[in-house]
C-alpha positions in Angstrom: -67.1 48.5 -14.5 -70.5 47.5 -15.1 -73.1 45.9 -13.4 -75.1 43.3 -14.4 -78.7 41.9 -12.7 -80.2 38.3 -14.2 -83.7 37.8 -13.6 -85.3 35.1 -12.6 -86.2 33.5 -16.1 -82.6 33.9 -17.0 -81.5 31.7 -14.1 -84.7 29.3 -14.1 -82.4 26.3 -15.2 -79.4 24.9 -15.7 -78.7 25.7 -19.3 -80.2 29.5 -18.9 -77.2 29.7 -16.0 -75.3 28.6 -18.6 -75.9 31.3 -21.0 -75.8 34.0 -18.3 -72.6 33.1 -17.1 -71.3 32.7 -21.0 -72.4 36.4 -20.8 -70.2 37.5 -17.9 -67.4 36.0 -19.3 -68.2 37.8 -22.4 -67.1 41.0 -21.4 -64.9 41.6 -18.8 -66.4 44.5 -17.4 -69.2 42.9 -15.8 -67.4 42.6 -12.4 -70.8 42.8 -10.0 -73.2 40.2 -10.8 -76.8 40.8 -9.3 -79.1 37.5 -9.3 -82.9 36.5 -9.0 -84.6 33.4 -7.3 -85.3 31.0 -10.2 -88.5 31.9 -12.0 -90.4 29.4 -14.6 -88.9 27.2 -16.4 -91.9 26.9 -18.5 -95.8 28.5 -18.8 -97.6 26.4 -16.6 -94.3 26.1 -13.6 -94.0 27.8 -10.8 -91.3 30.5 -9.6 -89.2 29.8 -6.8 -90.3 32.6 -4.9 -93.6 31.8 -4.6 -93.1 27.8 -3.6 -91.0 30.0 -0.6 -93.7 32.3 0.1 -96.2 29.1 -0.2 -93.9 27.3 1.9 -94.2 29.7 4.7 -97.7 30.1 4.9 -98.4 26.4 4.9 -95.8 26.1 8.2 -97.7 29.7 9.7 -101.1 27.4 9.4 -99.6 24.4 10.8 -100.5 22.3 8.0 -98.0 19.7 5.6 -95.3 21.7 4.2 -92.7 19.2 3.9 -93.5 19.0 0.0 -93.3 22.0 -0.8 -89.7 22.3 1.1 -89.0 19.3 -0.7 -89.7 20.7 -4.0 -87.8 24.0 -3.7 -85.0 21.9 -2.7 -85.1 19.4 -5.2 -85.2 22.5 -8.2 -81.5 23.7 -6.4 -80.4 19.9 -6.7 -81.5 19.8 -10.5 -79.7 23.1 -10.9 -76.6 22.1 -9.8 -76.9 18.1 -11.4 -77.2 20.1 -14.6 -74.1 22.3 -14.2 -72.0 19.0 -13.1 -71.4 21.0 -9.8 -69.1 18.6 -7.6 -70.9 16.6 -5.3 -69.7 18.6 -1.9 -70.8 21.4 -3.1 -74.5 20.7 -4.1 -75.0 19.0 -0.7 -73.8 22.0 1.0 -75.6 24.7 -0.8 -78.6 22.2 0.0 -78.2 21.8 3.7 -77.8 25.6 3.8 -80.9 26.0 2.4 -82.6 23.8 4.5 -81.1 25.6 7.1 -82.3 29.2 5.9 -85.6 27.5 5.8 -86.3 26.6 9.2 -88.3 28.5 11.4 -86.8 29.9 14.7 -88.2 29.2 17.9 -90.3 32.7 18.6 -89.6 34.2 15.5 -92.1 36.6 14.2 -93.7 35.5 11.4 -92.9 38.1 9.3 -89.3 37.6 10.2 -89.4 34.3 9.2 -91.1 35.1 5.6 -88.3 37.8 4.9 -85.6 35.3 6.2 -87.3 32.6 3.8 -88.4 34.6 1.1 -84.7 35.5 0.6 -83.4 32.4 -0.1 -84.4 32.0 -3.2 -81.9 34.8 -4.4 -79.1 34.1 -1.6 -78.9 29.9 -2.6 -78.6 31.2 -6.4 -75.7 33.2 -5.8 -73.9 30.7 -4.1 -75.4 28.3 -7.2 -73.9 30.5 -10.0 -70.8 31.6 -7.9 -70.0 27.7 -7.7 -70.4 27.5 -11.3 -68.1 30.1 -12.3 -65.7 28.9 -9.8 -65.9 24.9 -11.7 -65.4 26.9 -14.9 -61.7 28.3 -13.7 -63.5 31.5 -13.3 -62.4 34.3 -10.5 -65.7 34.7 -8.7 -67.4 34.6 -5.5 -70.3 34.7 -3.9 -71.1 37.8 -1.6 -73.4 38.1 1.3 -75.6 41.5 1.2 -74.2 41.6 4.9 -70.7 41.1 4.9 -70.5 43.9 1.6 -73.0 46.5 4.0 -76.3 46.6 2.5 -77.8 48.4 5.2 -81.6 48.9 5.2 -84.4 50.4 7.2 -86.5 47.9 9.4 -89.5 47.1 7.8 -90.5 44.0 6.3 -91.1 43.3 3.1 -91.0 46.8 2.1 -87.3 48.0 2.9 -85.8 50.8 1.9 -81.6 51.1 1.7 -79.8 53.1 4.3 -77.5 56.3 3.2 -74.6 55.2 5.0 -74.8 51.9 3.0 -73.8 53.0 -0.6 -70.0 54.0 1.2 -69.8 50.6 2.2 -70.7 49.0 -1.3 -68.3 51.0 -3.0 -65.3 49.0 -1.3 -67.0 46.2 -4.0 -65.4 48.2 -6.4 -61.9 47.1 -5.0 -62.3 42.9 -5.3 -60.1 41.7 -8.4 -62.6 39.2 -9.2 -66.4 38.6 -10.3 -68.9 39.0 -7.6 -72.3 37.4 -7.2 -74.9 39.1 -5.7 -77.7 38.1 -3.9 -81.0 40.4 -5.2 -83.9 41.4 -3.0 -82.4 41.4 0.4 -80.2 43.6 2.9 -79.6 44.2 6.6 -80.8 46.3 9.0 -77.6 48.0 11.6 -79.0 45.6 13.9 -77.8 42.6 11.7 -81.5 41.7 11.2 -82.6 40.4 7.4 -85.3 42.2 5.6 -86.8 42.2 1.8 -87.1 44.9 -0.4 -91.0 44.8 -1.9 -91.4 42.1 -4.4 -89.0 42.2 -7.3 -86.7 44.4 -5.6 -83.3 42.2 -7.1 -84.0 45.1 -9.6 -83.4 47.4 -6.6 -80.5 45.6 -5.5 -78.9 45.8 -8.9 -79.5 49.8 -9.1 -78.4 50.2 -5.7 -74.8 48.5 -6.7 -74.5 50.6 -9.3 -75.1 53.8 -7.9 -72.9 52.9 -5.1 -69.6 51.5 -7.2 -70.5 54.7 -10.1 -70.5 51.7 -12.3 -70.1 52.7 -16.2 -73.4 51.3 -17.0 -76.2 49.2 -15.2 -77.5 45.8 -17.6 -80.6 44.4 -16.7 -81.6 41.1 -18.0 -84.6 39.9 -18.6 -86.6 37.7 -21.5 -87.3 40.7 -24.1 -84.8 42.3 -26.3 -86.1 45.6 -25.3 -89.2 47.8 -23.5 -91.7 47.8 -26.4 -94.6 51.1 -26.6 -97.1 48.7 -25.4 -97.9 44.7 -23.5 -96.8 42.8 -26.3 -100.1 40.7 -25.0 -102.5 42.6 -26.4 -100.5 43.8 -30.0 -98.7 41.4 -31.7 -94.8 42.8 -32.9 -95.0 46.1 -31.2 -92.6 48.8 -31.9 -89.4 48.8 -29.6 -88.6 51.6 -28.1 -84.9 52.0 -28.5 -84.2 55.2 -26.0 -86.2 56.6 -23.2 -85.8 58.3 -20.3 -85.3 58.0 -16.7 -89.3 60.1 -15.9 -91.0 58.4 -18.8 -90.0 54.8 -17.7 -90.5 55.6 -13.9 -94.3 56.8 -15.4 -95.0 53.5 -17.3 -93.3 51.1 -14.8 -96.4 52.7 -12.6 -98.5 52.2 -15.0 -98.4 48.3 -15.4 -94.7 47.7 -17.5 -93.8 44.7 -15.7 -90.2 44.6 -16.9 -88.7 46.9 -14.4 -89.1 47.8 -11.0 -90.9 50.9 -10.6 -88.8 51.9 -7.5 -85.3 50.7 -9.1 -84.8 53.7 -11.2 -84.4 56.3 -8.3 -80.6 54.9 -7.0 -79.6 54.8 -10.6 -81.4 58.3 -11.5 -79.5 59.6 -8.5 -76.2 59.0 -9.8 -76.8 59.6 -13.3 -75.8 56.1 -14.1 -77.7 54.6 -17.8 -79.9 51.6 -17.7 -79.8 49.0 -20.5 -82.6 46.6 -21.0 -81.1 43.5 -22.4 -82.3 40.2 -22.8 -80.3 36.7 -21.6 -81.8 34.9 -24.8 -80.6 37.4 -27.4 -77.6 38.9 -25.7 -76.7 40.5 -29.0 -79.7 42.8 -29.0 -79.2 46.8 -28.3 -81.6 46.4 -26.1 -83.2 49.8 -24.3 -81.2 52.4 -22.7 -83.1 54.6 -20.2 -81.0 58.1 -19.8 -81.3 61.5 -18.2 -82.0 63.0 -21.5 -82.5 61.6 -24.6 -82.5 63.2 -28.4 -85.3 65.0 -29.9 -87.5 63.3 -31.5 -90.7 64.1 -33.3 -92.9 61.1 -31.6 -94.9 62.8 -29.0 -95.6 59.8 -27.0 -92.7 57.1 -25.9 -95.2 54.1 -24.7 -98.6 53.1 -23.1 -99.3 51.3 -20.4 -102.5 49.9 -18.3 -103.1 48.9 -14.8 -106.3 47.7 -12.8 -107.6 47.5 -9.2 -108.5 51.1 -8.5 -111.1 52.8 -6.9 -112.2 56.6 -7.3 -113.7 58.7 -4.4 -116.0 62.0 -5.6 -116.6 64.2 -3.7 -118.5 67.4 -4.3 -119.7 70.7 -2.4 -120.5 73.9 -3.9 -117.4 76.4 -2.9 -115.1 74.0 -2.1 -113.2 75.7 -3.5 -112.8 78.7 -0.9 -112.5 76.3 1.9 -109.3 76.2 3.0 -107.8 73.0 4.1 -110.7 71.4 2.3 -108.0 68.6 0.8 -106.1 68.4 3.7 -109.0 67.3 5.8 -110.3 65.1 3.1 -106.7 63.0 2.8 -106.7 63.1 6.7 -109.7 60.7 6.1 -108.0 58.7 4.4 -104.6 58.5 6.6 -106.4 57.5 9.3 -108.4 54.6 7.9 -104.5 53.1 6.6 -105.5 54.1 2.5 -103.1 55.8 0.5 -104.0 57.9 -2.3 -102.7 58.1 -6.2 -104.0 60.6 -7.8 -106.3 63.8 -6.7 -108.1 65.4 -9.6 -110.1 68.5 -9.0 -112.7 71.2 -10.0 -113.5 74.3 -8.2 -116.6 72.5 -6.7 -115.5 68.6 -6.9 -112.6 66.3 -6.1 -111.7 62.8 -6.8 -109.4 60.2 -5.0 -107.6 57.8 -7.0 -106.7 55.0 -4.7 -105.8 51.2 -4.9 -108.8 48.9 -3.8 -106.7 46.8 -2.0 -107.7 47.2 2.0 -110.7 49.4 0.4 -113.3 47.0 2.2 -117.0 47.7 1.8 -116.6 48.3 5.7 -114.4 51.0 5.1 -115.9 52.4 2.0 -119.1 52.9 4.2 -117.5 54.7 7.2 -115.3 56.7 4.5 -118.1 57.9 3.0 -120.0 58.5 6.3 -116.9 60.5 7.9 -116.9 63.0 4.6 -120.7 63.8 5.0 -120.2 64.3 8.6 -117.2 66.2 9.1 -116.5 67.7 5.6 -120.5 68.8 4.8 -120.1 66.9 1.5 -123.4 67.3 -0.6 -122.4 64.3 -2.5 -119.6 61.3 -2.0 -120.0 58.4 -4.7 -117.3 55.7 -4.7 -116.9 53.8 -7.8 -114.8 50.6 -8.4 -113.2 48.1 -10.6 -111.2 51.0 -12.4 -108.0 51.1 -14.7 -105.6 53.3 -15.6 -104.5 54.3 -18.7 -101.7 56.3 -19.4 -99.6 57.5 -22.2 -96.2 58.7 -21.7 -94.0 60.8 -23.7 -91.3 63.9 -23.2 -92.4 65.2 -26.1 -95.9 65.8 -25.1 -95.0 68.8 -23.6 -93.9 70.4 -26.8 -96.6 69.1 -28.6 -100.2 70.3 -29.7 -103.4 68.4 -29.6 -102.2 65.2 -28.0 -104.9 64.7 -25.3 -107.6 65.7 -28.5 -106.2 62.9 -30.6 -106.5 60.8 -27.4 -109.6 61.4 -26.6 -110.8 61.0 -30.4 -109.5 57.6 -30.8 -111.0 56.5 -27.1 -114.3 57.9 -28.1 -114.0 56.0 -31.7 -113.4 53.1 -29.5 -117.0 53.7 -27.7 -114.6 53.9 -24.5 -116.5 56.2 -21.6 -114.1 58.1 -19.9 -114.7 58.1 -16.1 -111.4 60.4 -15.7 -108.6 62.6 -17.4 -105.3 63.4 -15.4 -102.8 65.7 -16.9 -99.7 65.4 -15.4 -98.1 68.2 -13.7 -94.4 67.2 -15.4 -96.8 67.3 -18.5 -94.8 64.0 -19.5 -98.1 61.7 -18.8 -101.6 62.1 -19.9 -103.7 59.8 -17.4 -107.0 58.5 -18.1 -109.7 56.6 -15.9 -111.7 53.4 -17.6 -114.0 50.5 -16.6 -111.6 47.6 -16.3 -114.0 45.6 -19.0 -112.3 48.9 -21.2 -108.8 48.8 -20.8 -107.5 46.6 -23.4 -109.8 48.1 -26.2 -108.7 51.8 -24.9 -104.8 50.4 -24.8 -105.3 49.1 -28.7 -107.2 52.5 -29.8 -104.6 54.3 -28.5 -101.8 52.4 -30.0 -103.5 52.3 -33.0 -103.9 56.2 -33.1 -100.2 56.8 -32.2 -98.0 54.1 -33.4 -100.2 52.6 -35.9 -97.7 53.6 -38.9 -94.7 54.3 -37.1 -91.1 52.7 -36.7 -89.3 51.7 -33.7 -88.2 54.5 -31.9 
């Protein structure tokens, strides 16, 4: 069996829930069907996940929110007026909506933005599931509670359970087409909570691992994961094969297609990932494997991401201080900051970290705490950082890959504020301004891929 996650583009309308479910029909293998809220139906719309998440905040702040409930309703009612779904059953996916929707008295409110948030995905399910069934198809909608999607307790950011991937294998065992609501499970105490955001692509990898599905089919809008943002270079090459490592890296790193925690339950089980698009179902697509064939291209893609800060640190013989590090990060546990990335020299260290919750507030009694309790002879924080990494398996067995690098970045007049090798030695890391990260992105493409084929 396989499974098969739609995202939300693929389900934003009537007639793209049309070609997905031509899709499941099209091979009869695709017995566990993993859906997304509704995304755009167009450039300037507006996903249904954020009208929820909007929706929430406006009845938190006590202010008019019966629009925007309105509206979210109103795109289900379209939905299901464009797939001629019988009367009945559009007015009761609605009510149950409106239902979902509405806040309980003493809820917490981030019970009630989990609980909401979710019902983007869970009022799809039931959409699609309704469709296939008007079709003469043998489907039906299942709730992430009844199948034993068990999760750990914490909003927005939940994690599945061991003991739940036992219970989802019993999906195996339906003679029909289930539809599966994305993003969401249960905690033991029956209690709904979300994954982090995009996490149907969790779901989806989840099911897999837990049924040892043949293969795990992600849809999306692309016909596969090209070397680079198609934004900033027009026709990039495709990458036709990469691995499990290399596509964890660049999902990191900015590739917005996947999840970057999705892979792990499918890595796990040594199940394959195909990246297939709704659009242009007959495209390959990408597979992302264990291992993939040799290859003489040294790196597999480049990616970008901004909204970092860096923390140096220096002090003659840091070095021979022990617990020098652990003290530093101890810092930075207790002011709630988690770190990405530590590189080092026998009398220096940087902190990578996200600036998000890096307020000048903090920054200033960071900075005081290191001179105070760590000696530091000199702590400089620098922001508005990005990213860039290239990726590649085959940088390992390569020579002169950071020179070439660093040649086409410097050809580029790109300063670099940072270089991080890898310990795997399958990503070569390197710190920019922001205002530099789509020139270093193009240099490098340029320099690697500037003459090449797909891979």
């Amino acid at each position: 069996m396989k499974v098969a996650k739609f995202g939300g583009t693929s389900l934003a309308s009537a007639e793209q829930i049309k070609k997905v479910c031509q899709i499941i029909q099209a091979d009869a293998q695709r017995k566990l069907i993993v859906v997304s809220a509704p995304g755009k139906r167009f450039k300037e719309d507006t996903k249904v996940t954020d009208l929820l998440i909007n929706y929430v905040n406006a009845c938190l702040a006590d202010t008019e929110a019966e629009a925007i409930r309105d509206e979210i309703v109103s795109r289900f009612v379209e939905i299901g007026n464009g797939l001629q779904l019988a009367e009945a059953v559009t007015e009761r996916i609605g009510a149950e909506l409106h239902e979902q929707m509405r806040r309980k008295e003493g809820e917490a409110p981030a019970r009630f933005l989990d609980r909401v948030k979710a019902s983007g995905e869970d009022t799809c399910a039931k959409v699609v599931a309704s469709y296939l069934q008007s079709l003469g198809v043998k489907a039906s909608y299942v709730n992430p509670y009844e199948a034993g999607l068990l999760v750990t307790d914490e909003a927005g950011q939940a994690q599945v359970l061991p003991e739940a991937y036992a219970r989802l294998k019993q999906l195996r065992e339906r003679d029909e087409i289930v539809i599966f609501p994305g993003f969401f499970g249960y905690t033991e105490e029956g209690i709904l909570v979300t994954f982090s955001r995009g996490g149907s692509d969790i779901t989806g990898s989840i099911l897999a691992a837990a049924t040892e599905a043949e293969l795990y089919e992600n849809f999306t809008d692309v016909d596969s994961v090209y070397v680079v943002n198609p934004q900033l270079i027009d026709q990039p090459k495709e990458i036709k094969e990469i691995t499990y490592r290399e596509m964890r890296e660049l999902s990191y790193s900015g590739f917005t297609v996947f999840h970057e925690e999705a892979l792990l339950p499918a890595y796990r089980a040594g199940i394959p990932v195909c990246i297939k698009n709704t659009n242009n179902p007959a495209a390959p697509g990408t597979m992302i494997v264990a291992e993939r064939a040799s290859r003489d291209y040294h790196v597999t893609g480049i990616a970008s991401d901004s909204g970092f800060c860096s923390i140096f640190v220096s002090k003659y013989l840091m070095n021979r201080e022990i617990g020098f590090g652990r003290r530093l990060l101890q810092i930075l546990e207790d002011e709630g900051l988690a770190y990405e990335h530590t590189p080092s020299g026998i009398d220096n260290i940087s902190v990578i970290l996200r600036k998000d919750g890096f307020t000048p507030e903090i920054q200033a009694k960071v900075i005081r705490r290191i001179k105070e309790e760590l000696h530091a002879e000199d702590v400089e924080v620098t922001c508005d950082l990005a990213l860039v990494m290239i990726v590649g398996e085959g940088m390992r067995r390569s020579v002169g890959t950071s020179a070439r690098a660093t040649s086409a970045l410097a050809k580029a007049k790109v300063n670099l504020e940072m270089i991080n090798q890898g310990s795997s030695e399958v990503s070569m890391m390197f710190g920019v301004k922001e205002v530099d990260a789509k020139r270093a992105v193009i240099a490098l493409y340029e320099e690697f891929f500037g003459d090449e084929t797909s891979l």
